[in-house]
PDB file of N, H, CA, C and O in Angstrom:
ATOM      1  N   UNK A   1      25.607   3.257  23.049  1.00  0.00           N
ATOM      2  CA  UNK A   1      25.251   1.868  22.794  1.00  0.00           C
ATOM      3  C   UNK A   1      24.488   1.775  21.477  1.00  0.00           C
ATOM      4  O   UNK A   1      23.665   2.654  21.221  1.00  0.00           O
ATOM      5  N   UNK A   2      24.697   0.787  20.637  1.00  0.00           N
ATOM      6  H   UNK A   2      25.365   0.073  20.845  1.00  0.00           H
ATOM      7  CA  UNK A   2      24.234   0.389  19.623  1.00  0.00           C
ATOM      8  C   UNK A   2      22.682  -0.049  19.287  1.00  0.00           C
ATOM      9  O   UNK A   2      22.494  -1.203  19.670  1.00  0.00           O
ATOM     10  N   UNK A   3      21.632   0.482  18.742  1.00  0.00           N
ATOM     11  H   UNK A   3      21.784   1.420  18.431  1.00  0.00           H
ATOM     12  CA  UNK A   3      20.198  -0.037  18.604  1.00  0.00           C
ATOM     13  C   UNK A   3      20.419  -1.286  18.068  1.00  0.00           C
ATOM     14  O   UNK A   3      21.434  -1.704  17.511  1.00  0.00           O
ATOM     15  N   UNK A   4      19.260  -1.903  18.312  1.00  0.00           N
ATOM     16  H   UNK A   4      18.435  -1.563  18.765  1.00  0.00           H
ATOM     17  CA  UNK A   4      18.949  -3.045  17.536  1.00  0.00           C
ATOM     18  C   UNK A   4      18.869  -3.017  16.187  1.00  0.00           C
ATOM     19  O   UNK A   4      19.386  -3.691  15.297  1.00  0.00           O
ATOM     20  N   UNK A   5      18.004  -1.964  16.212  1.00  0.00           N
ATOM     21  H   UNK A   5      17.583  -1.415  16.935  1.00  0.00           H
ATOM     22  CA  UNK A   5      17.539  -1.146  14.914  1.00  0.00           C
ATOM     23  C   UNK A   5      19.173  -0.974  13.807  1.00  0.00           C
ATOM     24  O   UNK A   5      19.228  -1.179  12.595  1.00  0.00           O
ATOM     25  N   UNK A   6      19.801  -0.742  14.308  1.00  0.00           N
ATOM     26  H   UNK A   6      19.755  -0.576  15.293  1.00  0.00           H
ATOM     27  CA  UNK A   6      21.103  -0.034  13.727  1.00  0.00           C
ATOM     28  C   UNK A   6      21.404  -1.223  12.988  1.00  0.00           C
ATOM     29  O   UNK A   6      21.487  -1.302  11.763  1.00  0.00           O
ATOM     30  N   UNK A   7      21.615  -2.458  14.112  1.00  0.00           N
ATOM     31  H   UNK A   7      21.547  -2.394  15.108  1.00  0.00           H
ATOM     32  CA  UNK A   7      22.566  -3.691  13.354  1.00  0.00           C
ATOM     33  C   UNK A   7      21.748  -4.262  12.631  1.00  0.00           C
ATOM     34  O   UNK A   7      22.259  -4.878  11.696  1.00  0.00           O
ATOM     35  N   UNK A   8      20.237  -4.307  12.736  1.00  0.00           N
ATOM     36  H   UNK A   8      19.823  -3.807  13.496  1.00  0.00           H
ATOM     37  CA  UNK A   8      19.418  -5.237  11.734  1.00  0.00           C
ATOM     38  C   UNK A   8      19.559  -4.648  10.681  1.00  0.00           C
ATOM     39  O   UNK A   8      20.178  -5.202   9.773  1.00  0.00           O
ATOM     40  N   UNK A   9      18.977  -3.252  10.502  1.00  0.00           N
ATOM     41  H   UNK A   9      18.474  -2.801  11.240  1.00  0.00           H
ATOM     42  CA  UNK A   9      19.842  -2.201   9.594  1.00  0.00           C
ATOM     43  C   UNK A   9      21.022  -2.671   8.753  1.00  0.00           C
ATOM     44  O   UNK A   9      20.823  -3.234   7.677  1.00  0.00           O
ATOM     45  N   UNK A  10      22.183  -2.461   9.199  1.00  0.00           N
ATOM     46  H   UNK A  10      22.345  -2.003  10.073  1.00  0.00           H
ATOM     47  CA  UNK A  10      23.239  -2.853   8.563  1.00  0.00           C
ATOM     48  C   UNK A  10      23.712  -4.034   7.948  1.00  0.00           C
ATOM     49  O   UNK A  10      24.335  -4.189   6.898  1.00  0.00           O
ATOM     50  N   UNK A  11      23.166  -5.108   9.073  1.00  0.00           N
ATOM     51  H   UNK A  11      22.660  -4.982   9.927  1.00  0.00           H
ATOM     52  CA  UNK A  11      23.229  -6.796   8.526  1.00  0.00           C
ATOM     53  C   UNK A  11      22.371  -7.000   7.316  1.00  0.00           C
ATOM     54  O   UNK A  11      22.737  -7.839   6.493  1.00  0.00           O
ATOM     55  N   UNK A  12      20.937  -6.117   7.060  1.00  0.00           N
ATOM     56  H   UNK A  12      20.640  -5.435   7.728  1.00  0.00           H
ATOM     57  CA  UNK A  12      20.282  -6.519   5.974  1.00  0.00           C
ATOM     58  C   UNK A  12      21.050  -5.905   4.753  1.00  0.00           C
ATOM     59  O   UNK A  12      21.160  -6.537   3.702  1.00  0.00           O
ATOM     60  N   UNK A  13      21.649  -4.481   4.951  1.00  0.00           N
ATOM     61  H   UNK A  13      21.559  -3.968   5.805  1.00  0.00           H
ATOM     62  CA  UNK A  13      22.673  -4.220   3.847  1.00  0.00           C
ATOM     63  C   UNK A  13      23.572  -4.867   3.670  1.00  0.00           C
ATOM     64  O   UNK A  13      23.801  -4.732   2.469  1.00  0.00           O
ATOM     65  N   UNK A  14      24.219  -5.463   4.042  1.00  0.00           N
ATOM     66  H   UNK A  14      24.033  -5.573   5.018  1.00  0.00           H
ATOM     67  CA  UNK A  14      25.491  -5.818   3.829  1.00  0.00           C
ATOM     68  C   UNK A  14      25.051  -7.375   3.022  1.00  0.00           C
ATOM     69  O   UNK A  14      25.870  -7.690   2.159  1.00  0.00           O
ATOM     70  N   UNK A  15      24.116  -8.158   3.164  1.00  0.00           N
ATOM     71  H   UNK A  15      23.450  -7.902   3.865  1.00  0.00           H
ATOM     72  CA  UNK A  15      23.759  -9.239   2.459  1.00  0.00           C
ATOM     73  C   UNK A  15      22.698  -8.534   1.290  1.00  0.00           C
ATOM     74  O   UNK A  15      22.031  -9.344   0.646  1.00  0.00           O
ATOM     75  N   UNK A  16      22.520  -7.151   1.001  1.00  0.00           N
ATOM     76  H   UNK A  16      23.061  -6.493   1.524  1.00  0.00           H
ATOM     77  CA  UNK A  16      21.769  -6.673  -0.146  1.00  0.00           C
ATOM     78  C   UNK A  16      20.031  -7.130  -0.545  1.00  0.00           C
ATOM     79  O   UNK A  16      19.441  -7.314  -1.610  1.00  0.00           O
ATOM     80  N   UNK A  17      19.696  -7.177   0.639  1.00  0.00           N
ATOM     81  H   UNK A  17      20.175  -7.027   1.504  1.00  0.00           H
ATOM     82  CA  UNK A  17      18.312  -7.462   0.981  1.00  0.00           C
ATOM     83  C   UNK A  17      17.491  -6.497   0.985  1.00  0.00           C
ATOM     84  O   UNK A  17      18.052  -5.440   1.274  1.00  0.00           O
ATOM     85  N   UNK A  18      16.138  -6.379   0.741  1.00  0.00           N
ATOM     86  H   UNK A  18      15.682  -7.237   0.505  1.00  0.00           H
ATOM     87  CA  UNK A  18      14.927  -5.760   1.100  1.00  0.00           C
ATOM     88  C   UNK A  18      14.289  -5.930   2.125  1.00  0.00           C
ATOM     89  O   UNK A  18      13.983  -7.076   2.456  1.00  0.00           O
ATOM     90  N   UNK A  19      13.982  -5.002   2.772  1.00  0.00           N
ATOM     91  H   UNK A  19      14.230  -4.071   2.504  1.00  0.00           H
ATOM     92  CA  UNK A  19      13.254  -5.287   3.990  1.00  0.00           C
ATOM     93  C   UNK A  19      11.833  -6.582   3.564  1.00  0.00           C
ATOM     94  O   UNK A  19      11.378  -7.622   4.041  1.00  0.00           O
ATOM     95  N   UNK A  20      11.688  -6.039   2.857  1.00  0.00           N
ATOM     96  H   UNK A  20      12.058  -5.194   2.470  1.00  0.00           H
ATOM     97  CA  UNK A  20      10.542  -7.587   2.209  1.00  0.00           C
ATOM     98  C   UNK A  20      10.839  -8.637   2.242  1.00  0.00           C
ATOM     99  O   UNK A  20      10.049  -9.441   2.738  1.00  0.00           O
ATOM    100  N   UNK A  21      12.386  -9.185   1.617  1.00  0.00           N
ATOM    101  H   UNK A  21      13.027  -8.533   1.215  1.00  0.00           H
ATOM    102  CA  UNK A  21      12.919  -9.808   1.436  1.00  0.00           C
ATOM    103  C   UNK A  21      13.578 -10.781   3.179  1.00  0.00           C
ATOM    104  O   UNK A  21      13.507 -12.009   3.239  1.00  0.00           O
ATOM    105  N   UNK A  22      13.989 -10.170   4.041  1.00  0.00           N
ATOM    106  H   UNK A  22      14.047  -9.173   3.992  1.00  0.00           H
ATOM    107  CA  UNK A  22      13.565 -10.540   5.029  1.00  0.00           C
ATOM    108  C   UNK A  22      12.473 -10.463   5.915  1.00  0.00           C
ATOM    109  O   UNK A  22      12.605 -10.735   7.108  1.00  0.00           O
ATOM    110  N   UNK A  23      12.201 -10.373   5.788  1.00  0.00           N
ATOM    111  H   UNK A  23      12.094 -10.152   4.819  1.00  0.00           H
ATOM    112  CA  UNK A  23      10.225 -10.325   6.256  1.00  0.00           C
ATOM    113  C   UNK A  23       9.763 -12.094   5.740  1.00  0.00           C
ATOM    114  O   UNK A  23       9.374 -13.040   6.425  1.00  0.00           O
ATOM    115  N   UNK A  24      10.064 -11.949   4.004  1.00  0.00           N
ATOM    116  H   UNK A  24      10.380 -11.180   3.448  1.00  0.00           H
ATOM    117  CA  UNK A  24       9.442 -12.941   3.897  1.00  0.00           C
ATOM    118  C   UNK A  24       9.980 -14.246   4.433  1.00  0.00           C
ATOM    119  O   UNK A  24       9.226 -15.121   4.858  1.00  0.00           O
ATOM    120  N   UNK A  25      11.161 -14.355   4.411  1.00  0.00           N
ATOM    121  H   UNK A  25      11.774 -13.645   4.066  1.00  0.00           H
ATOM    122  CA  UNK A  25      12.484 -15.034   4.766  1.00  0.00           C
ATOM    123  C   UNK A  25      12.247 -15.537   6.736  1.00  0.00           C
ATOM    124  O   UNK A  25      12.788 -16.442   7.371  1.00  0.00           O
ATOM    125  N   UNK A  26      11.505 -14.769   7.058  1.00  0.00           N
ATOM    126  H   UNK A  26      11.067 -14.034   6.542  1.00  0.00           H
ATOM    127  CA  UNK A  26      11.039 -14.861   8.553  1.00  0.00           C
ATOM    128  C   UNK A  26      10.107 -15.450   8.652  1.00  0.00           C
ATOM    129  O   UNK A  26       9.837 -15.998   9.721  1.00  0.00           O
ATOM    130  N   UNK A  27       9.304 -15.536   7.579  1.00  0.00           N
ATOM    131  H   UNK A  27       9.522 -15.091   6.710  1.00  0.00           H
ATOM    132  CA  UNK A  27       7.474 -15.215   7.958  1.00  0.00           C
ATOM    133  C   UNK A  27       6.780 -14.575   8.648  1.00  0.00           C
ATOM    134  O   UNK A  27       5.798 -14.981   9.269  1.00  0.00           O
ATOM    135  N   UNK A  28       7.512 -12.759   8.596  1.00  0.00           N
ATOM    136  H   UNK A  28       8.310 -12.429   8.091  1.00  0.00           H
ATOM    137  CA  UNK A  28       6.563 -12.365   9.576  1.00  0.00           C
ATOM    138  C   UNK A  28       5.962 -11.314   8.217  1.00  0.00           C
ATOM    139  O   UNK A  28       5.960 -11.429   6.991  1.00  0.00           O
ATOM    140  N   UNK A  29       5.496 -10.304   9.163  1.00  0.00           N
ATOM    141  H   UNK A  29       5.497 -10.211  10.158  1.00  0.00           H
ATOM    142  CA  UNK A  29       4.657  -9.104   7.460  1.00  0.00           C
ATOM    143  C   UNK A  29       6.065  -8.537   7.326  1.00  0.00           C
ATOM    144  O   UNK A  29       7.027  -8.933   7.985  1.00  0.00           O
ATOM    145  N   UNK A  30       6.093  -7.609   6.446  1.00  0.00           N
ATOM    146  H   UNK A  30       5.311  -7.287   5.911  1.00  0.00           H
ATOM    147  CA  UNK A  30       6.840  -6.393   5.940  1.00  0.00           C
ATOM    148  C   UNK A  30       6.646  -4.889   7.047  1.00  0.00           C
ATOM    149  O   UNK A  30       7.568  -4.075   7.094  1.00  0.00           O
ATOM    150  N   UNK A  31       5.573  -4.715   7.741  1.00  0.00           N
ATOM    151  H   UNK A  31       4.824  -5.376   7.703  1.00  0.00           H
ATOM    152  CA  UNK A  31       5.631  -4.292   8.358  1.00  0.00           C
ATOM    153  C   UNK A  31       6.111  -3.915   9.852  1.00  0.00           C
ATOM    154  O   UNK A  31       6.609  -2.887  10.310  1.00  0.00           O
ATOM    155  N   UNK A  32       5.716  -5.331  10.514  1.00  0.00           N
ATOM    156  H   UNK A  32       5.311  -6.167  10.142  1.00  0.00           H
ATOM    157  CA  UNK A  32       6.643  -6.053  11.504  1.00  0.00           C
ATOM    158  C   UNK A  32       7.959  -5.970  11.355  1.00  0.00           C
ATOM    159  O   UNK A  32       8.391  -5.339  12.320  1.00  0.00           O
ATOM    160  N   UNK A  33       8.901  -6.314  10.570  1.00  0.00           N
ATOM    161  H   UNK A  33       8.550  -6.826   9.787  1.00  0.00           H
ATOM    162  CA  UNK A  33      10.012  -6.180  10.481  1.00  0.00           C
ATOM    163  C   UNK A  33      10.638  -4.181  10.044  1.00  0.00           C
ATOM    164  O   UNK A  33      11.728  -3.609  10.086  1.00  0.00           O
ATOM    165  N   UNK A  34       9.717  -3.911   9.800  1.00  0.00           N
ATOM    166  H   UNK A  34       8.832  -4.376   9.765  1.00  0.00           H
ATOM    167  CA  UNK A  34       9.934  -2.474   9.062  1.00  0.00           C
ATOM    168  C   UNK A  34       9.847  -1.453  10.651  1.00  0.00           C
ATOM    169  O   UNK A  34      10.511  -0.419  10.720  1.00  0.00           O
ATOM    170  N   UNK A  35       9.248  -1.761  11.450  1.00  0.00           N
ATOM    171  H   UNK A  35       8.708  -2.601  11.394  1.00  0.00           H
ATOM    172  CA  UNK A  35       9.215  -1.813  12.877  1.00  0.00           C
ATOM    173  C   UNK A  35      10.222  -1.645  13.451  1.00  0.00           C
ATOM    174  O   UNK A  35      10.666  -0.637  14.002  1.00  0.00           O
ATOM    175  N   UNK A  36      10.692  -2.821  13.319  1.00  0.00           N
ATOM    176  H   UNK A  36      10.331  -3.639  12.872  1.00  0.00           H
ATOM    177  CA  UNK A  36      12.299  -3.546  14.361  1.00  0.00           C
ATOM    178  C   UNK A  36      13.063  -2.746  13.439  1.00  0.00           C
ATOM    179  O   UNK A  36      13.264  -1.862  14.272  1.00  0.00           O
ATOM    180  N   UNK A  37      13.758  -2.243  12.242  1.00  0.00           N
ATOM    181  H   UNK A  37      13.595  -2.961  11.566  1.00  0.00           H
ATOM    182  CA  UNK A  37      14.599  -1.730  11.611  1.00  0.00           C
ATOM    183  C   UNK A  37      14.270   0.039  11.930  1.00  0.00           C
ATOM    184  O   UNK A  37      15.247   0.782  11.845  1.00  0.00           O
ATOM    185  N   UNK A  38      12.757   0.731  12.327  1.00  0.00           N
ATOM    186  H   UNK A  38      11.963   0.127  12.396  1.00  0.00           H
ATOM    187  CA  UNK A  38      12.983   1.755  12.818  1.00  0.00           C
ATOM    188  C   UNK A  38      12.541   2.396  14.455  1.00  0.00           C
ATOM    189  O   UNK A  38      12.274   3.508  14.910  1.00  0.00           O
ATOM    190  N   UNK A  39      12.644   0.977  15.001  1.00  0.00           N
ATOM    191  H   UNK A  39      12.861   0.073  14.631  1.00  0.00           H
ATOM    192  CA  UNK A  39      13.190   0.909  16.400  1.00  0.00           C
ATOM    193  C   UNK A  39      11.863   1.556  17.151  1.00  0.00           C
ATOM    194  O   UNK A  39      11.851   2.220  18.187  1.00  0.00           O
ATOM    195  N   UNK A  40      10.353   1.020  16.015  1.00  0.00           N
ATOM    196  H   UNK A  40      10.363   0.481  15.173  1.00  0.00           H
ATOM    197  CA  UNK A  40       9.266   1.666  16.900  1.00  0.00           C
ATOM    198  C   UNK A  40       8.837   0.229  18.013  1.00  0.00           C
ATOM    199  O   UNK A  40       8.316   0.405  19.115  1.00  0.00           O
ATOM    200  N   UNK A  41       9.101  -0.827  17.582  1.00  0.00           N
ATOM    201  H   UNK A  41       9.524  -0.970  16.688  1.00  0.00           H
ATOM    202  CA  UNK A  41       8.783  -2.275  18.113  1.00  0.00           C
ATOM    203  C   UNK A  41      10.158  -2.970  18.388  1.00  0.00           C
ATOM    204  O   UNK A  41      11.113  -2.830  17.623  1.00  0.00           O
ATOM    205  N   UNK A  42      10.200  -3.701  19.485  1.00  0.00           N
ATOM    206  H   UNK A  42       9.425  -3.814  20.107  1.00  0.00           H
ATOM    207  CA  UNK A  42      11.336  -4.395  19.784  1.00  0.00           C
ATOM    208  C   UNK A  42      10.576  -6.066  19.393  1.00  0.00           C
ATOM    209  O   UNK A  42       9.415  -6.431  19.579  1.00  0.00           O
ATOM    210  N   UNK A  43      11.781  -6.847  18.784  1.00  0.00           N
ATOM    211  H   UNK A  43      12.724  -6.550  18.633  1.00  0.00           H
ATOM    212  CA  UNK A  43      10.967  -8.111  18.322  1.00  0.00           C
ATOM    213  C   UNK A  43      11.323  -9.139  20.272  1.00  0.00           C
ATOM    214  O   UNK A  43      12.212  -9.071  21.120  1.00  0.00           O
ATOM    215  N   UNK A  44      10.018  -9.949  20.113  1.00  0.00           N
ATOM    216  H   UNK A  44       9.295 -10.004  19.424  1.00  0.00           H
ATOM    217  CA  UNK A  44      10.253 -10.722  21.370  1.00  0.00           C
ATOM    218  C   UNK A  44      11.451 -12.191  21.105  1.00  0.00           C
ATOM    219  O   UNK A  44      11.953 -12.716  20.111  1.00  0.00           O
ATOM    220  N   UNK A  45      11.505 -12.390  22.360  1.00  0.00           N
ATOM    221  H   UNK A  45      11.097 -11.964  23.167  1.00  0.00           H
ATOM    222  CA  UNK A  45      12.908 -13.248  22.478  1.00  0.00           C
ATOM    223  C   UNK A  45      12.578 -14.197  21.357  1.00  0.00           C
ATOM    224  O   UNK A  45      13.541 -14.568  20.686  1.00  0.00           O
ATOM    225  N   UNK A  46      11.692 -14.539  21.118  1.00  0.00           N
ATOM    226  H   UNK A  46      10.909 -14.238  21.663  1.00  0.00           H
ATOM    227  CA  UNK A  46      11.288 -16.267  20.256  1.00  0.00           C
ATOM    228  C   UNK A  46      12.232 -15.281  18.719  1.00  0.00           C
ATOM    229  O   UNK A  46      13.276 -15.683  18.204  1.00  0.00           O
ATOM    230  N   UNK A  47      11.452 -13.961  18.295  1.00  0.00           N
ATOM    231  H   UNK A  47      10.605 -13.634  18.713  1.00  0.00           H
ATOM    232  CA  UNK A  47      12.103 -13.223  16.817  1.00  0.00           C
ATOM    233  C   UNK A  47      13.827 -12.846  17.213  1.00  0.00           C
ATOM    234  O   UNK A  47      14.708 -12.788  16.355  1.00  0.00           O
ATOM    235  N   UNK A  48      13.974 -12.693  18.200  1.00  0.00           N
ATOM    236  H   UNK A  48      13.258 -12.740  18.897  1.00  0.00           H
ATOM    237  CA  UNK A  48      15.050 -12.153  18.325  1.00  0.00           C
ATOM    238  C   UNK A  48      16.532 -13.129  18.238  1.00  0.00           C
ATOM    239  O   UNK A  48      17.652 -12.804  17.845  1.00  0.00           O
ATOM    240  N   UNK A  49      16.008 -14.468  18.788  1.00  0.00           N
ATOM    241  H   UNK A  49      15.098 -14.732  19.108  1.00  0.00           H
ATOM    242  CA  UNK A  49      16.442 -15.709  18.404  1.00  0.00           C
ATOM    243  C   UNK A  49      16.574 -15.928  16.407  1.00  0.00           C
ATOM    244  O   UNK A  49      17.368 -16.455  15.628  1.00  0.00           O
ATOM    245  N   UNK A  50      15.566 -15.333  16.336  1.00  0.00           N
ATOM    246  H   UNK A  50      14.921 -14.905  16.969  1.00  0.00           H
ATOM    247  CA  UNK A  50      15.297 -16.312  14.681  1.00  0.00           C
ATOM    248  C   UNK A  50      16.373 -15.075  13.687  1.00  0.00           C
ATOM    249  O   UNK A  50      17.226 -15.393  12.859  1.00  0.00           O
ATOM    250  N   UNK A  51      16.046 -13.881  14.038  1.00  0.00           N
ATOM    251  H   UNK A  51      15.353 -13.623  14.711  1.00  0.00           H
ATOM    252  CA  UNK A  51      16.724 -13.258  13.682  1.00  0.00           C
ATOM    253  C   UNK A  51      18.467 -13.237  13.547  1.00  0.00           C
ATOM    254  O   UNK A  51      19.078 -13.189  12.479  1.00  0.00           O
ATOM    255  N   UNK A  52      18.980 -13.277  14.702  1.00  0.00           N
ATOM    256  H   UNK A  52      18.484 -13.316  15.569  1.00  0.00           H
ATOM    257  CA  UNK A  52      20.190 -13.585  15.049  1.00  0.00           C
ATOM    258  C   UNK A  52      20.285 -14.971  14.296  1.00  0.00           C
ATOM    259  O   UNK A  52      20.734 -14.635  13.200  1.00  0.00           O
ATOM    260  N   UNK A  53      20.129 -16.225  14.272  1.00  0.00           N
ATOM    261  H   UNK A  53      19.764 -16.498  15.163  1.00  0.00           H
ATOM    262  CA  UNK A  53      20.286 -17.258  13.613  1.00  0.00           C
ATOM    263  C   UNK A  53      19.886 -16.500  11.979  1.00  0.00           C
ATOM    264  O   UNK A  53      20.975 -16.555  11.409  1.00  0.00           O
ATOM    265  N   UNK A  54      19.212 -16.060  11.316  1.00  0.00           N
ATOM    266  H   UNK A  54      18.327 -16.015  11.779  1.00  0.00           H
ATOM    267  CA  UNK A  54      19.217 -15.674   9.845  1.00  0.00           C
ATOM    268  C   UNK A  54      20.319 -14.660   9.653  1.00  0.00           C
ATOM    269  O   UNK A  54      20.736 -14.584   8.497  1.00  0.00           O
ATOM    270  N   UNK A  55      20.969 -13.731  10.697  1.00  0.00           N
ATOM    271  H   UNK A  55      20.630 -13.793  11.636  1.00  0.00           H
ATOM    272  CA  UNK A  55      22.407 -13.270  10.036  1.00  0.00           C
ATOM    273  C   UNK A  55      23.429 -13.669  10.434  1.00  0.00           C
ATOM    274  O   UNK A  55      24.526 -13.287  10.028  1.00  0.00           O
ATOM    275  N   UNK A  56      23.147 -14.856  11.658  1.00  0.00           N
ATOM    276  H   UNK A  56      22.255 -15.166  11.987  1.00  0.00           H
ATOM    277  CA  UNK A  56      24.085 -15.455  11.386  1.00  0.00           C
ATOM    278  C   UNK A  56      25.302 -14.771  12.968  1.00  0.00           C
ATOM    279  O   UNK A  56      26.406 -15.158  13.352  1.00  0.00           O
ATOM    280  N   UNK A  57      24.652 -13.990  13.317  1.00  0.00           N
ATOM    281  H   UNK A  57      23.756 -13.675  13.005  1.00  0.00           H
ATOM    282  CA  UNK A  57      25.343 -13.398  14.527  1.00  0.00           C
ATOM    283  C   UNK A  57      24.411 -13.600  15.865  1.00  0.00           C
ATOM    284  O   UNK A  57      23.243 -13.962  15.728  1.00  0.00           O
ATOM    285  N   UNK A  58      25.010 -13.336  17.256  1.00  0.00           N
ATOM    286  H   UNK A  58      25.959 -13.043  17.368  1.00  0.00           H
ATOM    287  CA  UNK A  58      25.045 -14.165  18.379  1.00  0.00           C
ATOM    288  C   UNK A  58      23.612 -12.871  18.777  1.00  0.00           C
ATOM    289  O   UNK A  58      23.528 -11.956  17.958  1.00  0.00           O
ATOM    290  N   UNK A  59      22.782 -12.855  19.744  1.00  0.00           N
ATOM    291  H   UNK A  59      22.850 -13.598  20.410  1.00  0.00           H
ATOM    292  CA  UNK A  59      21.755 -12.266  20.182  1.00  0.00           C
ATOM    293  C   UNK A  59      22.392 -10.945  20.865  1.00  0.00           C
ATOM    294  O   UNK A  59      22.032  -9.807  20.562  1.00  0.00           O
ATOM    295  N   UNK A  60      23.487 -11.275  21.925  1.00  0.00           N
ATOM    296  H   UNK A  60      23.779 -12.200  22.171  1.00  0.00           H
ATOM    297  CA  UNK A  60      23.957 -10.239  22.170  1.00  0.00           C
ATOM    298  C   UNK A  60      24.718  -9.025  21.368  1.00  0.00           C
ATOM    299  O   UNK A  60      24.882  -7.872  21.769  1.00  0.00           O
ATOM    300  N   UNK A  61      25.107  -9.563  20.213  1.00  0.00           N
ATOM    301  H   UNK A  61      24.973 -10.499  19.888  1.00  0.00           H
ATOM    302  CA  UNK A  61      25.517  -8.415  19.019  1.00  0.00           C
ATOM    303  C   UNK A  61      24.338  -7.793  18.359  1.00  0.00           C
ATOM    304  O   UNK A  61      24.471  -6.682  17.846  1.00  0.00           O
ATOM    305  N   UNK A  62      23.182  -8.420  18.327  1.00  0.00           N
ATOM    306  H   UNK A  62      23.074  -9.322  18.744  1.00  0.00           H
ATOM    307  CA  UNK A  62      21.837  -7.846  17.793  1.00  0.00           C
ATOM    308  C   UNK A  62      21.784  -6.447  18.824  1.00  0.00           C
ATOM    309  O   UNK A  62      22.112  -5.282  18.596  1.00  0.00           O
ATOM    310  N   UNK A  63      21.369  -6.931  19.726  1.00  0.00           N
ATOM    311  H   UNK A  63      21.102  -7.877  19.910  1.00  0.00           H
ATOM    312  CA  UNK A  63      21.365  -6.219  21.241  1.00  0.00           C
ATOM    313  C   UNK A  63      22.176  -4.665  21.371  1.00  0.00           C
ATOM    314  O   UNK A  63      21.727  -3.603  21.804  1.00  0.00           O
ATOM    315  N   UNK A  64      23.571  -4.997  20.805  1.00  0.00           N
ATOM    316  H   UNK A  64      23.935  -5.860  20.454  1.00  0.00           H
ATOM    317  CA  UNK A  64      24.160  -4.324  21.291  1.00  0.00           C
ATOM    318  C   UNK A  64      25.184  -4.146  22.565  1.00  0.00           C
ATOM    319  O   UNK A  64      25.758  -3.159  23.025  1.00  0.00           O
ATOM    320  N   UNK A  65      25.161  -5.413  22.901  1.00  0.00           N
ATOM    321  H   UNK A  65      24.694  -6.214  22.528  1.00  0.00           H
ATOM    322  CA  UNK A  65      25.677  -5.715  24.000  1.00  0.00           C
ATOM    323  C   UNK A  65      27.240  -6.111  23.960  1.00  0.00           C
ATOM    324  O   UNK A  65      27.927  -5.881  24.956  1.00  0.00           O
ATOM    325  N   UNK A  66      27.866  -6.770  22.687  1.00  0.00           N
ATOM    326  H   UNK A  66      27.309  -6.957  21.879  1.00  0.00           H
ATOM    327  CA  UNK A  66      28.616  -6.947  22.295  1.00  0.00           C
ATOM    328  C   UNK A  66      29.413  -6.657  20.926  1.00  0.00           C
ATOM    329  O   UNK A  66      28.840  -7.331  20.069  1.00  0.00           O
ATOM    330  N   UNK A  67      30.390  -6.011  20.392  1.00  0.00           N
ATOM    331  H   UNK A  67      30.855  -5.464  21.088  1.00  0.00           H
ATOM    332  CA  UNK A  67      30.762  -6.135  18.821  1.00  0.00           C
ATOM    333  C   UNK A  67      31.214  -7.400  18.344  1.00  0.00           C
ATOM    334  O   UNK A  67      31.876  -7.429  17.307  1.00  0.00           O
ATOM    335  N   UNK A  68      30.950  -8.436  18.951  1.00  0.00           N
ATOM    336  H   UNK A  68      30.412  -8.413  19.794  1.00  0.00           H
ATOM    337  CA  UNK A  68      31.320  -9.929  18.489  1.00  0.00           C
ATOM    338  C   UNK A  68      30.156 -10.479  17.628  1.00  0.00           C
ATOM    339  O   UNK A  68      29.084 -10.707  18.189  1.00  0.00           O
ATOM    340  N   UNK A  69      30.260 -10.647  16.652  1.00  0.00           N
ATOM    341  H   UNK A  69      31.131 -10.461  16.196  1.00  0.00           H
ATOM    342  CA  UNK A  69      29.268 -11.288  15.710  1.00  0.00           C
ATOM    343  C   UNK A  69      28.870 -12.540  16.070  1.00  0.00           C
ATOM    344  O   UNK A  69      27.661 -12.698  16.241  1.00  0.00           O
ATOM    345  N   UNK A  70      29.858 -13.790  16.280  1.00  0.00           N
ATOM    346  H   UNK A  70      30.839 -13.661  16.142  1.00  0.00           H
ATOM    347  CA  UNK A  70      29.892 -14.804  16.174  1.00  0.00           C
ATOM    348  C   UNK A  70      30.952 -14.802  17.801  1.00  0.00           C
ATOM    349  O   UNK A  70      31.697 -13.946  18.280  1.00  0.00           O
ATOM    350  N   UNK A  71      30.615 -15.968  18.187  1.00  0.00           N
ATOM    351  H   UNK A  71      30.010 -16.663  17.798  1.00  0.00           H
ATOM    352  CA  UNK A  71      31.368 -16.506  19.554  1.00  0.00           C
ATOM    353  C   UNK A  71      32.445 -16.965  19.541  1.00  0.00           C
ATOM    354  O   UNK A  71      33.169 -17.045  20.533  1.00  0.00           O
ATOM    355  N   UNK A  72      32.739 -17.357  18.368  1.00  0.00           N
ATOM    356  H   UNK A  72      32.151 -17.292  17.562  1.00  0.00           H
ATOM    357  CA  UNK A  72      34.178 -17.699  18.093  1.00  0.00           C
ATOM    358  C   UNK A  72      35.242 -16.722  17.589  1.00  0.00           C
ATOM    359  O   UNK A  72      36.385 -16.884  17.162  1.00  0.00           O
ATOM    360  N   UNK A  73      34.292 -15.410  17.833  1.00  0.00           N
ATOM    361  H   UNK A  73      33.363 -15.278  18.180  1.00  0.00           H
ATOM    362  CA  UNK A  73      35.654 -14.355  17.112  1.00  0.00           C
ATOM    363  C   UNK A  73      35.811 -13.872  18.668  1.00  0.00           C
ATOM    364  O   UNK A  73      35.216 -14.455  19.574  1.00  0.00           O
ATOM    365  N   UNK A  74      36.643 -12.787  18.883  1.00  0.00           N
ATOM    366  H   UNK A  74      37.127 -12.313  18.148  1.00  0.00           H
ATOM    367  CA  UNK A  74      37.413 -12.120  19.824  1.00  0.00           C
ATOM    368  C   UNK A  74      37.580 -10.764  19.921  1.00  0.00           C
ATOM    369  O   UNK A  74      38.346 -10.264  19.098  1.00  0.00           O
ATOM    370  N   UNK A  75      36.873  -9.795  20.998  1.00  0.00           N
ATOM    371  H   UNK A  75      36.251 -10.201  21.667  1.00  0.00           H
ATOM    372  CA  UNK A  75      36.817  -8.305  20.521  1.00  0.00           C
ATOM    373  C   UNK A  75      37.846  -7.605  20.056  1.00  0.00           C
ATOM    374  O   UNK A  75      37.689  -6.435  19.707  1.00  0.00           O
TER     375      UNK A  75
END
């Protein structure tokens, strides 16, 4: 199964971001988010929401629960 860590990981590469750069983009610290990307802190449902809405993919693909990004695609 897929970390959280993994896809926040990858979603911030693939849009060519800094971990700063979303941090600030959140309003949370640089650290906080530096956290969730090495899977020492899990963010709570309220971040995990905000997150998923800033890349743009569904909570359960954050998760790992699904490879569907978006609800309208199809595995």
């Amino acid at each position: 199964m897929v970390k959280i860590a993994e896809r926040l990981r990858a979603l911030r590469k693939e849009r060519n971001l800094r971990q700063a750069d979303v941090a600030k983009l959140l309003g949370i610290g640089v650290r906080t988010y530096q956290y969730y990307e090495g899977d020492d802190h899990r963010p709570d449902y309220e971040m995990l929401i905000a997150l998923a809405d800033f890349f743009g993919v569904t909570t359960d693909y954050l998760l790992g629960r699904s490879d569907v990004r978006r609800p309208c695609e199809k595995e």
